[in-house]
N, C-alpha and C positions, 0 to 999 in steps of 0.2 A: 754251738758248733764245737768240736773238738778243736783242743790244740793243736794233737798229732796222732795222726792216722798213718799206721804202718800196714798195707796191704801185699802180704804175701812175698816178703822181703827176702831177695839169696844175692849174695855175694863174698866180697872175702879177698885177697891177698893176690895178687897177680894170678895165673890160672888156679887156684885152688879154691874150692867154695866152701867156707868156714859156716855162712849164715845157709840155710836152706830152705828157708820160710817160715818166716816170721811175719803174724798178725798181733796187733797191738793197737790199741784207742787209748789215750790218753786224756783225760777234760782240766780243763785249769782247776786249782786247787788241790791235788792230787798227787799225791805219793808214791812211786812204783820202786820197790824192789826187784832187781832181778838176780837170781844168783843161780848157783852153776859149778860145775866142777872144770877143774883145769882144762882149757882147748872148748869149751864147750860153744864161745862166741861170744862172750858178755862182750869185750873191750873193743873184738871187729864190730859187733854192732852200734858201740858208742861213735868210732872213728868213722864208721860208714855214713852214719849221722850227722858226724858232724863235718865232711869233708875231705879228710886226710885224703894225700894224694897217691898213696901204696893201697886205701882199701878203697873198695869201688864195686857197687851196686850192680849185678849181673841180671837182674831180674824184678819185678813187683813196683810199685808204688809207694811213694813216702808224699802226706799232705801235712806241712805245717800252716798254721794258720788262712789254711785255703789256697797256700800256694804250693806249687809241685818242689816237692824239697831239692828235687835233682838237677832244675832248671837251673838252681842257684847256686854261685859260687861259693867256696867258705868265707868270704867276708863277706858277701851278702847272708848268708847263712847267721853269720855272727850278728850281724845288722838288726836283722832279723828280728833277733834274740835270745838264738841258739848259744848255749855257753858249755864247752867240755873244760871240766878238771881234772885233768890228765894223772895217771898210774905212776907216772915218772913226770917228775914237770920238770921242765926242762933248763937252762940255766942259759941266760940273754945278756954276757957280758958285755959292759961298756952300757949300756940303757939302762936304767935308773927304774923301779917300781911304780915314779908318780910320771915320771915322763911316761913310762910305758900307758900308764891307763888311762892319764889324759888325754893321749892321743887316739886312745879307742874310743874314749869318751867321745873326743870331738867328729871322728873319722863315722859314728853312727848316727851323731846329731846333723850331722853332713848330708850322710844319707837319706835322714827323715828331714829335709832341706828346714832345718832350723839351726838358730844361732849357734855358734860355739859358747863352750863355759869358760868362764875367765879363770885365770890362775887365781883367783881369791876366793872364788864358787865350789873350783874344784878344790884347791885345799879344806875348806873346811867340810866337803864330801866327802875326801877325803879320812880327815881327823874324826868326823864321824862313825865311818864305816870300818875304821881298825879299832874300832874299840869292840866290835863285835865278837872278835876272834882274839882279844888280851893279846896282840900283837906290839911290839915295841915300837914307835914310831919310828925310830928310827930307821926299822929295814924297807919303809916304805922311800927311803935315800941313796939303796942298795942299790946296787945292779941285781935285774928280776935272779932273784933262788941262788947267784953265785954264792958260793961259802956257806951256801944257808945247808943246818944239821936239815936230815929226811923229814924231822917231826916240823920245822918252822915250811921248807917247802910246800909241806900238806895244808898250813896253817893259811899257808900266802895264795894258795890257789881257791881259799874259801873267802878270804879277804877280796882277793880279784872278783866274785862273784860277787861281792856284797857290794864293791862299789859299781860294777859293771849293773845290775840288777837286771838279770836274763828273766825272760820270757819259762823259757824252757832250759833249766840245768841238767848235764848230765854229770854224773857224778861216779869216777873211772877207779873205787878201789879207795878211798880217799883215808880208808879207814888204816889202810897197812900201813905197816910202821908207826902207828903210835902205840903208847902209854895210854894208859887209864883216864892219867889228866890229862894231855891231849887231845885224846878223842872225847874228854867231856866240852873241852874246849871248841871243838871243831864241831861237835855235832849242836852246841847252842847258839853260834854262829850261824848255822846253817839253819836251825830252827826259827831265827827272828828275822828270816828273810822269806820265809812262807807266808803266802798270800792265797787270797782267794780265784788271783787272776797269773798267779803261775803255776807251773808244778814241777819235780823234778823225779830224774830216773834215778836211783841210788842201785849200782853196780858193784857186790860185793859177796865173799866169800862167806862171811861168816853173820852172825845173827847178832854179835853185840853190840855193832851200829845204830841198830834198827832197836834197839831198848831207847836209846836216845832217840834219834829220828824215827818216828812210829810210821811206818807205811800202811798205804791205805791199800796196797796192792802188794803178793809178792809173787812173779814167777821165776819158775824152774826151766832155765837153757839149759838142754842136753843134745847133743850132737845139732846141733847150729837151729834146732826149732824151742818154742814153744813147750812142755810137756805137761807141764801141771802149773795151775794159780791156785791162790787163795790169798786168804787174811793175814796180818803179822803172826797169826798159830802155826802155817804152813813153817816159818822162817823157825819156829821155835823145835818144831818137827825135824827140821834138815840139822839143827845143832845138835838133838838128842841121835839120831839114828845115822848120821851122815848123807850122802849121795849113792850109796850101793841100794838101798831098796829102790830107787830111782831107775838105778841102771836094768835090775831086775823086773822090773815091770815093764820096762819099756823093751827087754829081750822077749820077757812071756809074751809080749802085742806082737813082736815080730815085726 
């Protein structure tokens, strides 16, 4: 069974329709690229996805894991297993990183009416799962992203995923704002959380993500659909030539 089935998807921003039909299958183990030029839909599709309460499904079907995605709240959504790492993450002063995640920890073991993890469980899930991403332990003490430079943000939201360990990640840009070693940092984090029973959507502009992170899929958003997939060579394609042969082919189709 597919993870996630996106059947003929439109929507977008208060009256305006950013997404205009999008089909997508997703299967566990699986890698998807999607990239896109500026406005094209990549981030309203994440948010659509993932619940945000400004973007909002105007049309088609979404199935995750056999259930109707739209039926579900965003914390069921989350529950789920659905996990977004936002473009901008956001900054949750006064709440602490381990409080934060314990309590999502617990708040989805809840849901899937089993025990809570004890504070000894989760620390050392914890202390585990920041070593993924050469994180300093100590900003897991922080208040979520306050003070934190763009590069540790980016850093914290792959962290969050590692100990969260989603179903289905999607992954908003993760790559902007960093450095070299950053993003070698971020992308082998994000590599040793690949499994054979999840997969994730990597959302991003440019091609030097995906040297790191290899996708098994890459398409091309241009004005809110679908226009072209392939292999990680398409990705290597859109770095050499840009998105204007893109746009050009899709005026010649009319």
């Amino acid at each position: 069974m597919a993870l996630l089935e996106i059947r003929d998807l439109r929507g977008g921003i208060r009256d305006l329709e950013i997404v205009k039909g999008i089909n997508l299958t997703i299967n566990p183990g699986e890698v998807h690229a999607i990239m896109g030029p500026n406005g094209s839909g990549k981030s309203t599709l994440g948010k659509i996805l993932a619940g945000h309460e400004e973007y909002q499904p105007a049309g088609g079907k979404v199935i995750f894991k056999g259930k109707d995605l739209f039926e579900l709240t965003p914390e069921e959504r989350a529950n789920e297993g659905l996990f977004l790492a936002f473009q901008y993450p956001v900054e949750i002063p006064g709440v602490s990183n381990a409080y934060f995640l314990r309590a999502a920890i617990n708040e989805r073991l809840k849901y899937h009416n089993k025990p809570e993890m004890s504070a000894g469980a989760f620390r050392r899930h914890m202390n585990e799962k920041i070593k993924l991403v050469d994180m300093d332990p100590e900003l897991a003490k922080r208040p979520v992203n306050e003070d934190f430079s763009g590069g540790e943000k980016k850093r914290n939201e792959i962290f969050h995923m590692a100990v969260l360990e989603p179903t289905l990640a999607i992954l908003d840009e993760t790559d902007s704002g960093l450095d070299i070693d950053a993003l070698r940092i971020v992308a082998q984090g994000i590599n040793q959380q690949r499994t054979a029973d999840n997969a994730l959507i990597v959302i991003t502009h440019y091609q030097r993500l995906l040297d790191y992170v290899v996708p098994d899929f890459v398409h091309v958003l241009y004005q809110g659909r679908i226009v072209k997939s392939g292999t990680k060579d398409l990705a290597h394609e859109l770095e050499d030539k840009g998105y204007d042969w893109i746009r050009e082919e899709m005026d010649a189709a009319g």
